[in-house]
C-alpha positions in Angstrom: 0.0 0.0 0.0 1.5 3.4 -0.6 0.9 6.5 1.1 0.3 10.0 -1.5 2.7 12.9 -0.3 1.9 16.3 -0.4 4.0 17.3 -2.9 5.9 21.0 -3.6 3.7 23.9 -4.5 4.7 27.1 -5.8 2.4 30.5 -5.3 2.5 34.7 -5.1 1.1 36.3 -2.3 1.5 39.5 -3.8 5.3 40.7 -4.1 6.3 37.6 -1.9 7.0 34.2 -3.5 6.2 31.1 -1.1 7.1 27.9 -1.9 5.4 24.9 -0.3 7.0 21.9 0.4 6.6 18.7 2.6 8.4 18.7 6.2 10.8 15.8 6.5 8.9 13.0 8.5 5.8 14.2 7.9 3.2 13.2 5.2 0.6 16.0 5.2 2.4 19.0 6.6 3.7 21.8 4.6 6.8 24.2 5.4 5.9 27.4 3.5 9.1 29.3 2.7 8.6 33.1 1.9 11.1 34.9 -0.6 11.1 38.5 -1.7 13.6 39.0 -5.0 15.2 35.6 -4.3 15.8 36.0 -0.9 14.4 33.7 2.0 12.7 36.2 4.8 11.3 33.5 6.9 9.3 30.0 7.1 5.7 29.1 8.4 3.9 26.2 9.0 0.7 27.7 8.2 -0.1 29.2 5.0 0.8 33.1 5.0 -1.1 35.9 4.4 0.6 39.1 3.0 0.3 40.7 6.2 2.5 37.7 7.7 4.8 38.2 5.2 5.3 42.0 5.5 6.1 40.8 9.1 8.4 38.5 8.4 10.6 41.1 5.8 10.1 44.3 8.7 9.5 43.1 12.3 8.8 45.6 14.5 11.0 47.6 17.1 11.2 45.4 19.8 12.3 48.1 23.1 15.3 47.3 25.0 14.9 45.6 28.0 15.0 47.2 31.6 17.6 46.5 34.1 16.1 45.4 37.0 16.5 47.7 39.8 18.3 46.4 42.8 17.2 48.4 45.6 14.0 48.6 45.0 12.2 46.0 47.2 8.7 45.7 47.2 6.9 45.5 50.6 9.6 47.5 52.3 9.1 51.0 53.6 10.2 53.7 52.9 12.4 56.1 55.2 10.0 59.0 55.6 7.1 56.2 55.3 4.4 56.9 57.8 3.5 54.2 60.2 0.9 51.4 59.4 -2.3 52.3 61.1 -4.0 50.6 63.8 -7.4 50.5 63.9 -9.6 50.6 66.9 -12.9 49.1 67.8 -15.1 51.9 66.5 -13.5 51.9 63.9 -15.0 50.0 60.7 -12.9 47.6 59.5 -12.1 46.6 63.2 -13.1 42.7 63.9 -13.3 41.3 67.1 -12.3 38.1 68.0 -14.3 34.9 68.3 -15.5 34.1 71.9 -14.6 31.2 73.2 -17.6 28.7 73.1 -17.8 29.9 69.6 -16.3 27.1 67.0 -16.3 27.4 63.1 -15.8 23.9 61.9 -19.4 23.4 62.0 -19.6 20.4 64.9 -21.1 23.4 67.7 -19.5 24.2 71.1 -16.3 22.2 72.0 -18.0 21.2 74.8 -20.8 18.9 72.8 -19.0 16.6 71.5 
């Protein structure tokens, strides 16, 4: 029993030329090579538009990359930081804590058991 290939193809997408041809290994998947005036810009799996291809001959400006900062450290204070504030009971916000015969694991007062 044999297998069909895909075979090469050969197509414009408009001043690009893209040539299709079989990936090694592979039976039914096509490696689309782009060329502009003879020149390979780039290869695709997927079939290219003209907008991939205008990508592929002018990527954009990619910014350079940020050193990281040493001394800065999150969660620390600053010098002239004010301190953190401590709320009272009048205060919304404020939560009490649970009295004692009070339980929240839902079996009732520890005594009850």
């Amino acid at each position: 029993m044999t297998i069909p290939v895909v075979g090469r193809g050969r197509f414009s997408i408009g001043k690009y030329d893209v040539v299709a041809e079989t990936i090694p290994h592979s039976m039914h998947m096509l490696r689309y090579t782009v060329y502009l005036d003879k020149t390979r810009i780039g290869t695709m799996v997927s079939v290219p538009t003209e907008s991939d291809c205008r990508f592929m001959e002018k990527p954009p400006v990619v910014p350079p990359l940020k050193i990281f900062y040493v001394t800065s450290k999150p969660g620390r204070p600053k010098k002239d930081a004010k301190p953190a504030v401590v709320l009272e009971r009048d205060q919304p916000g404020f939560r009490e804590s649970l009295p004692p015969d009070v339980s929240l694991d839902g079996t009732g007062k520890p005594g009850d058991r």
